[in-house]
N, C-alpha and C positions, 0 to 999 in steps of 0.2 A: 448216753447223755448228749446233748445238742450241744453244738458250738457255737461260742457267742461270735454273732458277726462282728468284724473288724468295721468300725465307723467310717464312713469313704473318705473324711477327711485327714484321718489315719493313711487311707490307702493310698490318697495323691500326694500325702508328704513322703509317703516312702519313695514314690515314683517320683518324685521331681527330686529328692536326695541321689537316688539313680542316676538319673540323669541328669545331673548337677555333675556327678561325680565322674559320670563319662565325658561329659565334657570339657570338662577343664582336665581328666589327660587326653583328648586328644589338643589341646592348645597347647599343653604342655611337648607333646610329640612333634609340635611345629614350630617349638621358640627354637634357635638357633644362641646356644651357649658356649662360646668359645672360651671362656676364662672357667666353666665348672661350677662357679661362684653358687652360680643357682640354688640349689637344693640345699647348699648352708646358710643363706638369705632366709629361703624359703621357710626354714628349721626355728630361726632367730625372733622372724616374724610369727609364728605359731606361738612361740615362747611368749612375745609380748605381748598377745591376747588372750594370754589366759587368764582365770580367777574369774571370781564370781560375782554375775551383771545383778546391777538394780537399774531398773526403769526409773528415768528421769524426763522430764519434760523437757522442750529444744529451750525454754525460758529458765529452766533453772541450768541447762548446760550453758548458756551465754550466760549468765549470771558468775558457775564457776570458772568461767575463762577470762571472764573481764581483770582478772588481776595480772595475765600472762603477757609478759614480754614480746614471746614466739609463742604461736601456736601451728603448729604440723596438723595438718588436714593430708590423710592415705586419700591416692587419688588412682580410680580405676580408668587407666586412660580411654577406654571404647565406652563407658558407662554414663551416659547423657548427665543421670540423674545426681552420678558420684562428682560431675562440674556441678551441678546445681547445688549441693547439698551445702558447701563450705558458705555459698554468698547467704546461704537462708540464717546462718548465721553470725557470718560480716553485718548484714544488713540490720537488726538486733542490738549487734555493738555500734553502732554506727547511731543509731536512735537514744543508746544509752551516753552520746557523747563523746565517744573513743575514737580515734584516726585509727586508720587501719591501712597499711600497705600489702601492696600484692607482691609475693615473691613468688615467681611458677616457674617449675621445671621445662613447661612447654616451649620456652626459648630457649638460643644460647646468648652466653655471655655478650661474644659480639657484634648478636645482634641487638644491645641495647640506643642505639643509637636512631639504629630503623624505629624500634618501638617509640621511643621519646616523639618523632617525628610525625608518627602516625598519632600518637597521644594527643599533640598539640596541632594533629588536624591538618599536617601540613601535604600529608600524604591518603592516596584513599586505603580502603580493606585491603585491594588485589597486590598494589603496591609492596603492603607489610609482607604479606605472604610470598612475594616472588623473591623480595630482598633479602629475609629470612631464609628465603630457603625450606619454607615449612614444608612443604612433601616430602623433601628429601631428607629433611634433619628430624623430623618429628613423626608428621606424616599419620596421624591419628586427627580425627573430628576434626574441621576447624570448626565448623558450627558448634561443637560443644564445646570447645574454648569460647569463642566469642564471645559468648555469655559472659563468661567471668570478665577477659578484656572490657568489653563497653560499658559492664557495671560500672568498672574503677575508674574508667574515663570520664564515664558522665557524671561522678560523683567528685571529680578532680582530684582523686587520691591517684597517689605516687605507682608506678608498673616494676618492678625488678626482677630481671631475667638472670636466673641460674646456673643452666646446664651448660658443660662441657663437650668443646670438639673433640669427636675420636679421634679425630687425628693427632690430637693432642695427649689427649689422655688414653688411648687404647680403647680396650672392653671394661677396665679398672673400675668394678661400685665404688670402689674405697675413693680415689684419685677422685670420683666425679661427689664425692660425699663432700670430700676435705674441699673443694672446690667452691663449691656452692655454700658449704659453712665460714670460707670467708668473707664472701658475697652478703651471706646475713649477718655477720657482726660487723661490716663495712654500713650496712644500712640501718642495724641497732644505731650505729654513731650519729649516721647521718640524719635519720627522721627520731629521734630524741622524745620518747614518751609518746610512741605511735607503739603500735600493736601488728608485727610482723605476722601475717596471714600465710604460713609457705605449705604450696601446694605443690606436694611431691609424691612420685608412686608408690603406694603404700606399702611396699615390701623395704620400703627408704626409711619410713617414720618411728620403726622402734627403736625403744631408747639407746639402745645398744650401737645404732647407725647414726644419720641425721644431726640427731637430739645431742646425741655424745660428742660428735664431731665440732657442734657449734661451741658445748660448753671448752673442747680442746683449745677451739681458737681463738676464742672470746681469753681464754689463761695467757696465751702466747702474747696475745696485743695486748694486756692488761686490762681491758674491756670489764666491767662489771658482769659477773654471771647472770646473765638474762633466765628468768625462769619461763618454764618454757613447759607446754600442754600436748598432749598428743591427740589428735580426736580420729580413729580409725574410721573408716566407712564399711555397712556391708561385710561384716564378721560372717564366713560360713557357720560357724559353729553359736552366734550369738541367735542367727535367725532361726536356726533350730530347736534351740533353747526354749526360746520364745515360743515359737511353733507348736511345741510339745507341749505348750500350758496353754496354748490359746489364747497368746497375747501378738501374735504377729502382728496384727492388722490394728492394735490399739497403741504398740510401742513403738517413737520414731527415734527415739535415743536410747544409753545405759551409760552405766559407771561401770568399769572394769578394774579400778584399783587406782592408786594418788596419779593424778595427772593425767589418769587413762581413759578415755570414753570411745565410744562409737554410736555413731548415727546409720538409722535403718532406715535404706529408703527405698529400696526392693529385693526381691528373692535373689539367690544362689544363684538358680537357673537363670534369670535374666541377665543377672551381673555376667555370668560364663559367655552364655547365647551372645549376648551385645559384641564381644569379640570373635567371635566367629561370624558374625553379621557383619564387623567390620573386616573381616578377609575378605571374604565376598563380595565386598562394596556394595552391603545393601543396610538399606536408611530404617530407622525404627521408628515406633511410635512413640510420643511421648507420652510419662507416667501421670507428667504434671503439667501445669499450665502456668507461664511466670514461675517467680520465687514464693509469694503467699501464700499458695496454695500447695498443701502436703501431698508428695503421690497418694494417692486413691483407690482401694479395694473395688469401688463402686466402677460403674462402667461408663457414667455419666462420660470423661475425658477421652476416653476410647471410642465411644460413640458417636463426640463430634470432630474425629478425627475421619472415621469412616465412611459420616455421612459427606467429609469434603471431597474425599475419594467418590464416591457415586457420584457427586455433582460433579468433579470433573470428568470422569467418566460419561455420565451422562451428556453433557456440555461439547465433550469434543464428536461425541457421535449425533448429537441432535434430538436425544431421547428426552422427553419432559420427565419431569422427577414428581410429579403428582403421584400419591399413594405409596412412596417408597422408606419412609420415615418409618414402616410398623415392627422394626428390628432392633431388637436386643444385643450388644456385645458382652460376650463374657471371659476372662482369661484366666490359663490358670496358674497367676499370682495370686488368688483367693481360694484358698484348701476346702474352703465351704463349697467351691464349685460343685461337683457332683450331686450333692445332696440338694443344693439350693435348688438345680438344674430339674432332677426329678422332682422333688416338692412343688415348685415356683410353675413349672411350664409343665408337669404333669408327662416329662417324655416314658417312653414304654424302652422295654430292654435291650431291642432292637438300636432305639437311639443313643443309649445310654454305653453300648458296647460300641459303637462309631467315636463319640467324645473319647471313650476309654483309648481305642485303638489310635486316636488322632493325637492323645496328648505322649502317649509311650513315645510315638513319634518326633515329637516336636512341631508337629504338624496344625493345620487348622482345617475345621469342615464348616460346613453350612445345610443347618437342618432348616429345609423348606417349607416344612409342615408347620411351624412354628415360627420362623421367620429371628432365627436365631444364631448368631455367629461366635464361634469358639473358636480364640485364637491360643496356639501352643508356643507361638512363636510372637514376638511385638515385630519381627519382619514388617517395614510396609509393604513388599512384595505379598507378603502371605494375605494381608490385610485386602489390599488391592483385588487378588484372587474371590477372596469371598466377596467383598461388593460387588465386583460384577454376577456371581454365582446367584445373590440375590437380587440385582436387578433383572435378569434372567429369568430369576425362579417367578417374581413377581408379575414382568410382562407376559410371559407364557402360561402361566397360571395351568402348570402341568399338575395332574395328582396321580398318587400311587406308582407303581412300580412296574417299569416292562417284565413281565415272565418269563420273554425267550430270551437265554441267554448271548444271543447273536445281535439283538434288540439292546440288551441292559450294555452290552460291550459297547456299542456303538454310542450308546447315548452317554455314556462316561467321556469317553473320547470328546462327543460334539461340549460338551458340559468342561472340561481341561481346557478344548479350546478356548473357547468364552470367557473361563478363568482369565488364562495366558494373557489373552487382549487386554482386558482390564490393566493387566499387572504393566504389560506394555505402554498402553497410554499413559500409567505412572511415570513408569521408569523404562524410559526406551533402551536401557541397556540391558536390562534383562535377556539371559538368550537360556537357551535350549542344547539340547546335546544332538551335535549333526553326525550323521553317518560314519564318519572318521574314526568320533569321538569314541560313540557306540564298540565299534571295530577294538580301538583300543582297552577299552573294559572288557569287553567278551575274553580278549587275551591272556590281560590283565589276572582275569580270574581261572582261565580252564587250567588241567594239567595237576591242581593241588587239591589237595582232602579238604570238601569247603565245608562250614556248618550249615545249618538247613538255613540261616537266611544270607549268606554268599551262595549258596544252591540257588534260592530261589531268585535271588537278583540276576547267576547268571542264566536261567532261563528267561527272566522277564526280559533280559537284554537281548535274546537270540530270537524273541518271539517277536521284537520289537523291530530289528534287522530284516527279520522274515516275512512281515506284515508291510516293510518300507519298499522293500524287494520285489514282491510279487503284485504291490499296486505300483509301482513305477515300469516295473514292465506290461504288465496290463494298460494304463493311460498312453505309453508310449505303441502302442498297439501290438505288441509281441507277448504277452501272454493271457490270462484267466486272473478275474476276480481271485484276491486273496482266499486261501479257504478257511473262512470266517473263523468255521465249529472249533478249529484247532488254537483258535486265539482265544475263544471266550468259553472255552467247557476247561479252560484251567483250572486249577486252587484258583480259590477266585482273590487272593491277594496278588497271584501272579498275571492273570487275566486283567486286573483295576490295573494294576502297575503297565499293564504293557497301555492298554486304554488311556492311560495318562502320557504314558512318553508320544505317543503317534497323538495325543490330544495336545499336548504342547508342540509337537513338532508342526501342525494345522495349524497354530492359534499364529506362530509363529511367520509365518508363508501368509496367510490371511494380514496379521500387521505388515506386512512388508508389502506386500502388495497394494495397502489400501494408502500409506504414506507416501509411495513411489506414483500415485494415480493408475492404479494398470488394473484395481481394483475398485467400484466405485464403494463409497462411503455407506450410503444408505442402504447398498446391502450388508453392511456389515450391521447397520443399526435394525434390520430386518431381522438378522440372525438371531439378536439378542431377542428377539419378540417372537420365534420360530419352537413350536411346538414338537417335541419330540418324544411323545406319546399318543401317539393317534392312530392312526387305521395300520395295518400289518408293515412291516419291513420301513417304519415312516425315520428314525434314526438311522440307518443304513443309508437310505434313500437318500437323507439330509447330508451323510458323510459324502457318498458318492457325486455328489450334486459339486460339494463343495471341494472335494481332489479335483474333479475336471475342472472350476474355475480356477483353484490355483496351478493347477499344470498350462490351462492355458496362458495364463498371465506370464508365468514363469516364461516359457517359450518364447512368447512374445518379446522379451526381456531380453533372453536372449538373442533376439532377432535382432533387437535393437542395438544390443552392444554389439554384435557383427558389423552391421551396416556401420553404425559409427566409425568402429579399425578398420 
């Protein structure tokens, strides 16, 4: 009997449940929890999102909350979308005639004074944030705060900051809950038939925490019991739900039970990813554009995000952008991806197993034959990477595939570099793993029973060391060309992998060189337009070409800080 194939849409929901799930524990493996508190939080807030969702439109959720006192908005602090999501429906009530004050945890208490300050103009942006102290006390997005700040400013509703000094309060949830629920029945008093907006981290909002806290103290001051909404964002298990009938992409809210809702306003995977992007200090793309407009399955928002990355990319190298507009973005926040991908662009199995292997990754590629970008990751860095890849692919108008594998090694490598720049002229802080670095991982890993892919990294790492090794003594004139065959007749995941780390390690020395002038520009805008499929050994030749101009440069450099001390 034949077995029915599993639907691909089926198969990326289970992969990005995967890796939804791997990644939030390794964020988990990185929080620092001194009080323990955690995982009974964590337990509390499970608790309060359960029961069972009905889809409701964001008009009939403003509709139910328009009678609420307080409403608690769950805020995922790294998650662009989860600041955007509360003002889509402030802004709602606001039209329905309601005042609405902002209560956010993203300040503390006393810094309400700076805010007032900066509210009424008297101070600028950089101001708030030094006198605040926001890196050190918050130290999450300001750009995705912002949003929310300059909404309520330019609308002249009221700003009221929350949060508790440690130093005051310790590690204590509780101490910083009780804290900030006198805070909100202090401004129930004070704004009188206004509609308290409090945006707090949503492991804060179940009723059990927050919500109970305020009814405690609202009893203690004799305050009238303010009724009070919870609206969750970004339920793991509500977008599954959904997921599983095929309503992702059509539901932006539910009902979860009396006073319970949650708003959907992107996947698992991105909600997790976005925090680990903000370890990293790196910037993501946006879902949406303004508050109007709902994030979007489509790629329409993605595409004119990518096309601005080519244009400056192209802008700072000189390169005209005629002809480079014939590309598609796709990510996979849309479960339809794969299918769409084969149906829509016709790709072959070949491509179809790159997508597969890039998205297990978290990773992004760029099929050239088709002129089509798959992001695994909303990274701009990853984004950055493929623009260049495809301005690249277009200026060179390379086709088909090198068959030696000495050829296909090389041209991966020149193809990372190229990447790398791109992502550089984004974001100059981007860097690479140097020698040291290397050294340290290789360590890191020998000595213990590794599974086959700690194996195969710590080969890619020693191939990668050995490739760095034997061409720096060769340009420095004491030895022989690397020997290639032992770099690129690897598994060929460990062969790409080393091709990428010595392709970022190039792309790296190349920007450096071209910012400091020791490099002129317009070979680097050559590079991008350099063919690396053509007559025998023509990617080798390209690599070789381009080691001796940065060992020269490099030298030079050297020379120069000599003379200087």
């Amino acid at each position: 009997m034949t077995a029915v194939p599993v639907p691909a849409r089926f198969r990326l929901m289970e992969l990005q449940k995967r890796l939804s799930d791997e990644t939030r524990g390794e964020i988990d493996a990185s929080i620092i929890d001194p009080s323990g508190a955690l995982p009974r939080w964590r337990a509390t807030y499970e608790k309060a999102t359960e029961g069972p969702i009905t889809p409701i439109s964001i008009d009939q959720l403003v509709n139910e909350l328009s009678d609420s006192d307080v409403i608690h908005f769950g805020d995922y602090h790294t998650l662009r979308e989860s600041q955007k999501g509360p003002l889509r429906v402030i802004e709602k009530l606001l039209e329905g005639g309601n005042k609405v004050v902002l209560a956010t945890e993203a300040f503390h208490i006393d810094s309400q004074d700076v805010i007032d300050r900066w509210w009424n103009r008297e101070i600028d942006e950089d101001q708030l944030l030094s006198e605040s102290s926001w890196e050190q006390r918050w130290g999450f997005p300001w750009r995705n705060y912002s949003v929310q700040m300059e909404f309520f400013r330019d609308r002249g509703l009221p700003i009221i900051s929350l949060n508790s000094e440690p130093t005051v309060v310790g590690d204590s949830f509780e101490a910083r809950e009780k804290i900030a629920a006198m805070r909100i029945v202090e401004a129930l008093r004070d704004h009188d038939g206004a509609i308290l907006a409090v945006i707090f981290g949503d492991l804060h909002v179940a009723a059990q925490h927050l919500p109970s806290s305020v009814t405690d103290m609202a009893n203690r001051a004799g305050h009238r019991l303010p009724s009070q909404t919870t609206v969750f964002q970004n339920i793991d298990r509500v977008y599954w739900e959904l997921a599983s009938q095929g309503l992702e992409q059509q539901v932006s809210a539910v009902r979860i039970g009396n006073d319970r809702y949650c708003m959907v306003n992107t996947t698992p995977l991105v909600k997790h990813q976005s925090y680990l992007n903000w370890q990293l200090n790196e910037d993501v793309l946006e879902e949406s554009m303004g508050l109007q407009q709902l994030p979007a399955i489509s790629s329409s928002i993605m595409s004119d995000q990518v096309w601005m990355l080519i244009e400056t990319i192209c802008g700072y190298l000189e390169i005209p952008t005629d002809g480079l507009d014939g590309y598609t973005v796709h990510t996979g926040r849309n479960l339809d991806l794969l299918d769409n991908l084969r149906e829509a662009h016709k790709l072959d199995d070949s491509q179809m197993e790159l997508v597969n292997a890039q998205l297990e990754l978290e990773e992004s590629c760029y099929l050239s034959q088709v002129q089509i970008i798959v992001l695994g990751n909303l990274s701009i860095r990853h984004a950055a990477e493929e623009a260049a890849h495809h301005i690249n692919s277009v200026l060179c108008a390379d086709s088909g595939r090198a068959n030696d594998p000495i050829e296909h090694f090389y041209e991966i490598a020149m193809r990372e570099a190229i990447g790398y720049i791109g992502t550089k002229i984004i974001d100059h802080k981007r860097s690479c793993l140097d020698v040291e670095q290397l050294e340290s991982l290789a360590r890191e890993l020998e000595g213990d029973a590794l599974d086959p892919l700690l194996s195969a990294t710590l080969l890619t790492v020693r191939d990668t060391l050995g490739h760095i090794e034997a061409e720096t003594s060769w340009l420095s004139g004491h030895g022989k060309l690397p020997a290639n065959h032992d770099f690129a007749n690897r598994d060929p995941d460990i062969s790409a992998g080393t091709a990428h780390a010595i392709g970022y390690r190039m792309g790296e020395q190349i920007y450096t060189g071209m910012v400091e002038g020791r490099i002129k520009r317009e070979l680097v805008k050559q590079l991008f337009d350099t063919s690396l499929r053509g007559s025998t050994n023509t990617s080798q030749i390209t690599w070789i070409d381009w080691a001796k101009r940065c060992y020269v440069a490099d030298s030079s450099s050297s020379t120069d800080n000599s003379n200087r001390g």
